[in-house]
C-alpha positions as CSV (number, residue, x, y, z in Angstrom):
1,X,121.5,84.7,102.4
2,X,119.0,86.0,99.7
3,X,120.4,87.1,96.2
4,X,119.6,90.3,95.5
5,X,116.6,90.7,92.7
6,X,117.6,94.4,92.2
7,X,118.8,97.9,93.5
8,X,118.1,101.5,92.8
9,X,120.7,103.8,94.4
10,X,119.4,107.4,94.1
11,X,117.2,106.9,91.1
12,X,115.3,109.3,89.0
13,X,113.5,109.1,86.2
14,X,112.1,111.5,83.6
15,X,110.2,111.6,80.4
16,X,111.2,112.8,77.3
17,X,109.3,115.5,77.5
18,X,111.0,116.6,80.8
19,X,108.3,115.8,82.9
20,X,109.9,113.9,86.0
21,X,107.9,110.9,86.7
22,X,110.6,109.3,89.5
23,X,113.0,111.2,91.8
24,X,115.4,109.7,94.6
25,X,114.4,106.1,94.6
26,X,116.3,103.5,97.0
27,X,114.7,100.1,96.8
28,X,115.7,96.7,96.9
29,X,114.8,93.4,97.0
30,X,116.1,89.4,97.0
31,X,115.2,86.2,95.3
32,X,112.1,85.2,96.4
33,X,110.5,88.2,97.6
34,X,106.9,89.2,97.0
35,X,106.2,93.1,96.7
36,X,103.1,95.3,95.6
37,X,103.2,98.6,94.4
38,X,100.5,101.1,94.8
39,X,99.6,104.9,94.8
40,X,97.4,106.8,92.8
41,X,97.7,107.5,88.9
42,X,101.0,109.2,87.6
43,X,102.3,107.9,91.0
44,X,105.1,106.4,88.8
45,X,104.4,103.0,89.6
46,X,104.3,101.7,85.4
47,X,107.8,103.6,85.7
48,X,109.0,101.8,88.3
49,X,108.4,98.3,86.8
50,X,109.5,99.4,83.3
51,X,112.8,100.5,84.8
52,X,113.3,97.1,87.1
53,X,112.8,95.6,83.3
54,X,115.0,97.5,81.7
55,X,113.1,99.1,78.7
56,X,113.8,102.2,80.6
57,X,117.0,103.7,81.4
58,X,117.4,105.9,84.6
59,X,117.7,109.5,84.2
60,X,120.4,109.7,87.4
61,X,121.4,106.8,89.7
62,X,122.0,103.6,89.2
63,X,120.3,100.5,88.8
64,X,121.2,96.3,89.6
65,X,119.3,93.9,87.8
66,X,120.6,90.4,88.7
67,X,123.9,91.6,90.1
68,X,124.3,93.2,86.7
69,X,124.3,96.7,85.9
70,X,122.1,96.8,82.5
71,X,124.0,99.9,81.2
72,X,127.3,98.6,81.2
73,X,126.6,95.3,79.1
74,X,126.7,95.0,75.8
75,X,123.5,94.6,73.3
76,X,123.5,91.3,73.3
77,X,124.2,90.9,77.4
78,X,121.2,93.2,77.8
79,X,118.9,90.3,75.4
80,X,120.4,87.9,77.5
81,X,119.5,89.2,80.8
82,X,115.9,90.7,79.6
83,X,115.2,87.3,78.7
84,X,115.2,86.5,82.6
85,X,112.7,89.3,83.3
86,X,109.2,88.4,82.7
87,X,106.3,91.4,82.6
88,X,102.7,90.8,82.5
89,X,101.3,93.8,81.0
90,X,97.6,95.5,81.8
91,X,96.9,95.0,77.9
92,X,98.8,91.8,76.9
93,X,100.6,93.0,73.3
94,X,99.2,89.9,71.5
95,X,98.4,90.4,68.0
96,X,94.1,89.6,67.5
97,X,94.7,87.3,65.0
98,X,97.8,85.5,66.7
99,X,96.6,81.8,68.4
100,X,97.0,81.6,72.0
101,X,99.3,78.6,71.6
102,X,101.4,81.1,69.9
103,X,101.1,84.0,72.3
104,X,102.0,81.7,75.2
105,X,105.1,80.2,73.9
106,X,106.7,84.2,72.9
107,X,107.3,83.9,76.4
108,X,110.7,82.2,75.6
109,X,111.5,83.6,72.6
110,X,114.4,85.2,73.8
111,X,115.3,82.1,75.6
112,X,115.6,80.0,72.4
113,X,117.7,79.8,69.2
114,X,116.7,82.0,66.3
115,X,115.7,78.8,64.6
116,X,113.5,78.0,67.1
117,X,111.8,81.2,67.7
118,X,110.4,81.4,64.0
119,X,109.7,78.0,63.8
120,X,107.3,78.5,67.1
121,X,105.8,81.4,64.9
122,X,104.6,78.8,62.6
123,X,104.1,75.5,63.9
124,X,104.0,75.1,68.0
125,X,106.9,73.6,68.9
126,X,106.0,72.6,72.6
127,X,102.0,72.0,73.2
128,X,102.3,70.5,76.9
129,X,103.8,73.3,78.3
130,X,101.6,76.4,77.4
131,X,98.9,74.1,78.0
132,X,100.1,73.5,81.2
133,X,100.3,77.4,82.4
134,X,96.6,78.0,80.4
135,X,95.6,75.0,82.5
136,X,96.3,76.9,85.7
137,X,94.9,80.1,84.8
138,X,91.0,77.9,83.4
139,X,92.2,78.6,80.1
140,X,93.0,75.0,78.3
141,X,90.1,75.1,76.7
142,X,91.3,78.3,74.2
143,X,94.7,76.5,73.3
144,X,94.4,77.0,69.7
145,X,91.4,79.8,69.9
146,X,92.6,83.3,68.1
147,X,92.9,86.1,70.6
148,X,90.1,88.5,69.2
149,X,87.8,85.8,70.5
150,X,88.8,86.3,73.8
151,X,87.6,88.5,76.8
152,X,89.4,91.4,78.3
153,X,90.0,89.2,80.8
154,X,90.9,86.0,79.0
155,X,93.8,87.8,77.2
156,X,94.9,88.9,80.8
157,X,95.2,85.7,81.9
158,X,97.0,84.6,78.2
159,X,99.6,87.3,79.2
160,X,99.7,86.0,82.3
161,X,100.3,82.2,80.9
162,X,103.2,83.8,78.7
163,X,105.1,85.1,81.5
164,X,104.2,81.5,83.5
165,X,105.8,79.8,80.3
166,X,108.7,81.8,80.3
167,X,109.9,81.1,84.0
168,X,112.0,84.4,84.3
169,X,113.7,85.0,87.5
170,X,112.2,88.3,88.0
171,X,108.3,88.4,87.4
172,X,106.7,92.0,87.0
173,X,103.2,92.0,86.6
174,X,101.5,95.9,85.7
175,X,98.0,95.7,86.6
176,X,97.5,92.4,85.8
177,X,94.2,91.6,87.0
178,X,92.3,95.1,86.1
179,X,89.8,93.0,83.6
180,X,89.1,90.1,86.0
181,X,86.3,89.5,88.6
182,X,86.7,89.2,92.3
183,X,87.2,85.2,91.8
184,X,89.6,85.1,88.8
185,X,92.0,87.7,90.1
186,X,92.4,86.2,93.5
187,X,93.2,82.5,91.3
188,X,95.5,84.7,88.5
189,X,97.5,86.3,91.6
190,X,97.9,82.6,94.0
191,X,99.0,81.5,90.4
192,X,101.9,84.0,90.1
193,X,102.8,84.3,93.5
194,X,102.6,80.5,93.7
195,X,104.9,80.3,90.7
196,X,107.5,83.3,92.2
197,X,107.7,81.3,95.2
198,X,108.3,77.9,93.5
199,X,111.2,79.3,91.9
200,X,112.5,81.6,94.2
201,X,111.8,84.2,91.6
202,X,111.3,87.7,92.8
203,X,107.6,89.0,91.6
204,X,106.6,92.7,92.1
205,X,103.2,93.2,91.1
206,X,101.7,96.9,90.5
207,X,98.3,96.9,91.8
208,X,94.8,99.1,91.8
209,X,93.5,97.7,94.2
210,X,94.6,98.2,98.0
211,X,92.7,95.4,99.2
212,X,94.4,92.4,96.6
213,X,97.6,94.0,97.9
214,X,97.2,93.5,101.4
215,X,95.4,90.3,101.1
216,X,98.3,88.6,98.7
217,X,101.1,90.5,99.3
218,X,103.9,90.5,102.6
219,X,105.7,93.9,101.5
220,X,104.1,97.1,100.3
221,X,105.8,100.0,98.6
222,X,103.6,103.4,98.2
223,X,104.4,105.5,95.9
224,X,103.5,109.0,96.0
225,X,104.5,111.8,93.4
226,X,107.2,109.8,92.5
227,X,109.0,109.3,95.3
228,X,109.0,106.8,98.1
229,X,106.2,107.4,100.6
230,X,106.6,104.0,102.2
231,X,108.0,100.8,102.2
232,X,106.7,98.4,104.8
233,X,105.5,95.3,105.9
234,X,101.5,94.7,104.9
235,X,100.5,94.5,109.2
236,X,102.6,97.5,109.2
237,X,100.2,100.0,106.6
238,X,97.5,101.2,108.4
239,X,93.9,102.8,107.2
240,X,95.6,106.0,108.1
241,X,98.8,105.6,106.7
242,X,96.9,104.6,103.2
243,X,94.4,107.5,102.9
244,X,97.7,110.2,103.5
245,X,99.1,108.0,100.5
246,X,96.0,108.7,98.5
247,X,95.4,112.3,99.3
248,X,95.2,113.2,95.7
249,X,91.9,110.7,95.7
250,X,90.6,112.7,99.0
251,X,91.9,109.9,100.6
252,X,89.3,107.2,98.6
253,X,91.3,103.8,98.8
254,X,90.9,102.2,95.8
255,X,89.2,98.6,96.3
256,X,88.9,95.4,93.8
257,X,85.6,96.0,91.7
258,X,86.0,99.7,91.8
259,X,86.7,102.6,88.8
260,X,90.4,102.9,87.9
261,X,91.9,106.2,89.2
């Protein structure tokens, strides 16, 4: 039997400015597991991933990360099991000037000793490996290039790499081919999904576009004002099911190549 990834019992989530962006989610998933998420924009779907990562906190219900509830540990529990989680986010946060070398191996900062971690800041402390995940992404090439030489795209990829490196037993990946071409973001997703399954990692990827969610993905949440529209198998979401999911849009399914909504 499957571990569980994580659970949401009756979860709801608002902003601080009381604006509710989640409300009575129930999801789960195991070790191993491949899931897309899509709606339209303010569906809640950066919400979602955030709170599976713990940076946010649920507003009512509770949450299992890991068989661990997140917001019954202490600080230092919560490092510990954050370092496990691994996002890819739709704008890597990678200082311009910083090396990609450098911005690869951050993926295990929290995994190593302080020692190590500030000596990586410096000097690379493991070249084989970064180049390794850049390798699979057509990246070597940039090892020790600075980010602000890089594409849109390239640093995509780089945050990609970084969560590769970091081998967390989650993977959460927010938009993470929105800069890419056709080509590149069918080779980034393989790469991930290939990596998830390797490992038995759970990866749950947010996506614009419908059709890279169908074509890579075996489960597919919609999300739809925040709640829970459906949660099915990919054979299982049909043309019509999709345009009532993005009514908002006048029922225009977002494809790869076309304008963010």
């Amino acid at each position: 039997m499957k571990k569980t990834a994580f659970s949401f019992d009756r979860v709801s989530f608002s902003h601080s400015n009381g604006k509710e962006a989640l409300r009575n989610i129930n999801i789960s998933a195991s070790a191993g597991e491949a899931i897309a998420i899509i709606g339209s924009s303010g569906s809640g779907k950066t919400s979602l991933l955030s709170l599976i990562a713990t940076s946010l906190r649920p507003s009512s219900g509770s949450i299992s990360v890991l068989n661990i509830d997140p917001w019954a540990i202490s600080k230092r529990q919560l490092q510990r099991l954050r370092s496990q989680i691994g996002l890819v986010h739709q704008a890597a946060p990678i200082p311009p000037k910083q090396r990609v070398i450098t911005a690869v191996l951050a993926g295990r900062l929290g995994q190593w000793p302080l020692w190590r971690s500030l000596l990586s800041l410096i000097y690379p402390v493991d070249i084989a490996g970064p180049e390794s995940c850049l390798e699979k992404l057509g990246l070597a090439d940039r090892l020790f290039d600075r980010c602000d030489r890089l594409s849109g795209g390239q640093l995509q990829r780089v945050g990609v790499a970084r969560v590769l490196y970091q081998r967390p037993n989650i993977l959460l990946a927010d938009e993470p081919v929105s800069a890419m071409d056709p080509v590149l973001s069918d080779v980034t997703i393989q790469c991930l999904l290939e990596d998830a399954r390797t490992r038995d990692a759970c990866f749950v990827a947010s996506l614009h576009a419908v059709d890279i969610a169908l074509r890579w993905f075996p489960r597919i949440i919609g999300l739809r004002d925040g709640e829970v529209f459906f949660d099915l198998p990919a054979a299982q979401v049909s043309e019509d099911l999709l345009k009532q999911l993005y009514a908002s849009e006048r029922g225009v399914l977002p494809k790869q190549g076309s304008a963010n909504i």
